[in-house]
N, C-alpha and C positions, 0 to 999 in steps of 0.2 A: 735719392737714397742710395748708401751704396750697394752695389751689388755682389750677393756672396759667391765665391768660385765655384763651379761647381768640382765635385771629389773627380778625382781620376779614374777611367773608366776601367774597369776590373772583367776580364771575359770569367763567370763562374760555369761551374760543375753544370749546371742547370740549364746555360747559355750554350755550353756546349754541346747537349743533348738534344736541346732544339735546332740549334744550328742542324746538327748530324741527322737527326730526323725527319728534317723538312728536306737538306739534300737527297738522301735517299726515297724520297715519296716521289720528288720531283725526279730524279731520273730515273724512277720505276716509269712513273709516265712516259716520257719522254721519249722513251726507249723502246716503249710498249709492251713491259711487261706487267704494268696495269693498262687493261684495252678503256676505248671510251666507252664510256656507260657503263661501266663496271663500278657496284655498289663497294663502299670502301668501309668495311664492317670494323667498327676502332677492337674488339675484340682480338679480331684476327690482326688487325694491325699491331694490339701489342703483341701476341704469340710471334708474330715476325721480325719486330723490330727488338722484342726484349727492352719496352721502356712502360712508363707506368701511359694513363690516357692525356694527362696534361700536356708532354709535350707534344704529343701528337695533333689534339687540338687545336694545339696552337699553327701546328703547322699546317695544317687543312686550311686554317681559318688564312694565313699568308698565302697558300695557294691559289685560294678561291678570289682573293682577292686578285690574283695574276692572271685569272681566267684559267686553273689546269683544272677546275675541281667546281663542282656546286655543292650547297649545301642547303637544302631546305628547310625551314621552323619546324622544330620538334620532330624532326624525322632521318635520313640519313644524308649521308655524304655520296659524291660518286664520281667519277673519272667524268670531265666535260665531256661531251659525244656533240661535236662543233658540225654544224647547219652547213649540209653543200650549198645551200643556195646564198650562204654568205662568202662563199668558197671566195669570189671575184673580190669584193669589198676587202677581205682581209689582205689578198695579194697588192691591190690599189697599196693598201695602209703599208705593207711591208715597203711598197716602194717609194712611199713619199720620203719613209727613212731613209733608205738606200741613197735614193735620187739625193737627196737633201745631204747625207754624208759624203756623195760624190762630189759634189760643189765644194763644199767645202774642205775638201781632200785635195782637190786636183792641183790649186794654187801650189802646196808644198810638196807638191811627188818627184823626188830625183830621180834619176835614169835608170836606177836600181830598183828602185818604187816601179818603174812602168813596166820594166821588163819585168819584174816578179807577179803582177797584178797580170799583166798579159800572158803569162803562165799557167795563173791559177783559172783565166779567164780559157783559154783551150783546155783545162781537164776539162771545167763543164761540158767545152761544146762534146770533148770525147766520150761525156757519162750519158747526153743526150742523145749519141745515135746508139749507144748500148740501150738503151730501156730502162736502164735500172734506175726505178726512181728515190730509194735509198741512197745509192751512190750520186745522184744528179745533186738531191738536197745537200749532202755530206759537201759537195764539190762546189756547190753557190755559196755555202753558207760559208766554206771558207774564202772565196773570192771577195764577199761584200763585208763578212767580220774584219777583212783587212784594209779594206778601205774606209769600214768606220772606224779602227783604230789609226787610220793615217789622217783622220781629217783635225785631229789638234786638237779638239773641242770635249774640255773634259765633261761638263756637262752633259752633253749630246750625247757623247760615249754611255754615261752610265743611265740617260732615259733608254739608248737602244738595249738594254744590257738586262734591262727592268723588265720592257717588255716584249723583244725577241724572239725569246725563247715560247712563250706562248701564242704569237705571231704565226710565227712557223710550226707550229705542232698543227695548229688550227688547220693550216694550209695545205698540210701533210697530208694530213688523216681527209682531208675534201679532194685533193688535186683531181679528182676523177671528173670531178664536177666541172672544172676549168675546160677539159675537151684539150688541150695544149697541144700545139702542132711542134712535136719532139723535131723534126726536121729544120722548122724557121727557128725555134727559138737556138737551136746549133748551132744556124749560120747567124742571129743576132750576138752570140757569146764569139764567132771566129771576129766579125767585125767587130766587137767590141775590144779582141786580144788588140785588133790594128791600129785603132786607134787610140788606144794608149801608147803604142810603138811611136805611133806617127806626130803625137803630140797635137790629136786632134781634140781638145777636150770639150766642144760642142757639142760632136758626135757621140762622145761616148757618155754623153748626158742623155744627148735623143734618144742612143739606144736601153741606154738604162731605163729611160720612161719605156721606151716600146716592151722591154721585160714586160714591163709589171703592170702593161696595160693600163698607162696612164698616156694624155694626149691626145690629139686628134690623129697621128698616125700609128695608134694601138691594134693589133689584132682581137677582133673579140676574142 
């Protein structure tokens, strides 16, 4: 039978309040100016957001589905408050991504590519002997968002893209749990700068897996 078109998609008034709504929930999180385990009262949430509860709802309801948010039957809503003890498991997951986006990046990377990727790869090692683990996140996430945007795979892009961000909040908000030796993982980020330099892209597979504690030569 034939098949009818569908209408052309129309962003409305309504669309864009959800949109707007769920951005701003989500980088309340993210951000940590909602902490985890914090009850996320829709109440209050319209008093701050100035919208009615429907799209709010709806945005919880996409949230929670991302992992930033639980929501329990007939009861309330609340910032995820993410398990140390899955702290490792998560970091594993972030790096199959990674690892997986570095393979498939490294085929296309011109010289420009390396030396910029080996750039971004010494801020980390320099956010690592600072302490500051704000600054260290700030500084991998932008090392490894670019080499999944260099790996050509638009699909792949937008699964990292989906779930990411919830990835690494998870990670964040545990890293204590990991114990991380701030000194090896330095010098795994300087050898990683080299051998991108060096056009070694073996190594800078093994070392990605060493990150992220994947492999038989991971540090616990």
């Amino acid at each position: 039978m034939p098949i009818p078109r569908s209408p052309e998609k129309t962003t409305t008034p309504r669309e864009l309040v959800r949109e707007r709504v769920y951005g701003q929930l989500k980088e309340a999180i993210l951000s940590g100016v909602l902490l985890p385990g914090e009850r996320l009262d829709e109440a209050e949430l319209r008093g701050w957001l100035g919208v009615s509860g429907t799209p709010i709802r709806q945005a919880l309801h996409t949230l929670s589905l991302e992992g930033l948010v639980e929501t329990a039957p007939q009861s309330h809503s609340a910032v995820i408050a993410p398990r140390p003890e899955e702290a490792r498991d998560t970091l594993q997951t972030i790096g199959v991504l990674v690892t997986g986006a570095t393979i498939l990046a490294l085929p296309h990377l011109t010289v420009e590519d390396r030396t910029r990727l080996a750039a971004l790869a010494r801020d980390v090692t320099v956010r690592h002997r600072s302490g500051d683990v704000p600054a260290i996140t700030k500084a991998a996430g932008a090392y490894f968002g670019s080499m999944v945007q260099a790996c050509r795979n638009p699909v792949f892009i937008e699964v990292v893209a989906q779930t990411g961000p919830s990835l690494s909040y998870h990670v964040t908000v545990t890293h204590h749990a990991l114990d991380a030796d701030q000194g090896r993982l330095a010098q795994d980020y300087t050898e990683l700068s080299a051998a991108l330099l060096d056009g070694d892209d073996e190594r800078v597979v093994d070392v990605t897996k060493r990150i992220f504690l994947l492999g038989s030569g991971s540090a616990a």
